[in-house]
C-alpha positions as semicolon CSV with decimal commas, in nm:
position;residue;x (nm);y (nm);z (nm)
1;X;0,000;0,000;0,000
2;X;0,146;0,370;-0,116
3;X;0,110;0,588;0,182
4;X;0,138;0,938;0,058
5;X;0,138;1,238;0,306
6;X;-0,027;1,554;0,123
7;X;0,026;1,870;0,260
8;X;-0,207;2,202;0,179
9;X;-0,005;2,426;-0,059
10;X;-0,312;2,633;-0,132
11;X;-0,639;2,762;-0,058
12;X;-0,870;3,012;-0,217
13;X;-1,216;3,132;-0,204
14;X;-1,169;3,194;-0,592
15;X;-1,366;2,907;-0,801
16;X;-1,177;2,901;-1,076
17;X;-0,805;2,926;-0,919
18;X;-0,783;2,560;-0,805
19;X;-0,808;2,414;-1,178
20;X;-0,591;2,650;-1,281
21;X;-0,345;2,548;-1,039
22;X;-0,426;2,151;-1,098
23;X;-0,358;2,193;-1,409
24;X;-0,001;2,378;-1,400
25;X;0,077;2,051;-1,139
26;X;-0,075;1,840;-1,441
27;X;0,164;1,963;-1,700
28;X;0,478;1,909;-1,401
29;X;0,359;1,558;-1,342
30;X;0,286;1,689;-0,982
31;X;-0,021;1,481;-0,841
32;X;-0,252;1,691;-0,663
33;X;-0,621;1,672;-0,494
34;X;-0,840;1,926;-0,396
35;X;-1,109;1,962;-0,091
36;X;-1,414;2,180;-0,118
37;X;-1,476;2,334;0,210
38;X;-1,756;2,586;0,079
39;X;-2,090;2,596;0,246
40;X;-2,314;2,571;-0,060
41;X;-2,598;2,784;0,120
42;X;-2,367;3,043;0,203
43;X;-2,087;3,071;-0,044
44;X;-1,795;3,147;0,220
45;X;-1,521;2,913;0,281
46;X;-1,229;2,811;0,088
47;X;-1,096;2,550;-0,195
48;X;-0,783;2,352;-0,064
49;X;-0,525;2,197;-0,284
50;X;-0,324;1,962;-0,164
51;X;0,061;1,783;-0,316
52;X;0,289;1,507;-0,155
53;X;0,522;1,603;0,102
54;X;0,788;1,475;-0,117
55;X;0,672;1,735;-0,439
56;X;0,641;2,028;-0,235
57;X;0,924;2,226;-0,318
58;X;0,898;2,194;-0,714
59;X;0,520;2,311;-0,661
60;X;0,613;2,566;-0,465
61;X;0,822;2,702;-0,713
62;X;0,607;2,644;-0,992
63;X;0,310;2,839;-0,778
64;X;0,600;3,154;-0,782
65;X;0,685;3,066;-1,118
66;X;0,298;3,166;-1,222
67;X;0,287;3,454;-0,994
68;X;0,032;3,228;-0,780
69;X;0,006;3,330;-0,406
């Protein structure tokens, strides 16, 4: 069994933000999953994206690289 330890790289409010950044880790090979924590009555919370520990430099840089913060 492949344990993988994801850490939260990002989070937004912003709908459209997390496929943009899922698909910049796409294109690096960098798996990623996301977690919808918004209420769907009352639109507030945030999108999280998560990597594996062991990717979380190179999508760190790549999140600079795009001027993502």
């Amino acid at each position: 069994m492949n344990n993988i330890n994801w850490i939260k790289i990002y989070s937004t409010n912003q709908i459209q933000q997390p496929e943009i950044i899922k698909s910049i880790f796409e294109e690096a090979d960098i798996p990623c999953t996301s977690i919808d924590k918004k209420d769907s009555s009352y639109i507030f919370g945030e999108i999280e994206i998560y990597v594996p520990e062991e990717k979380l430099a190179e999508a760190t840089s790549l999140l600079k690289e795009h001027q993502i913060s």
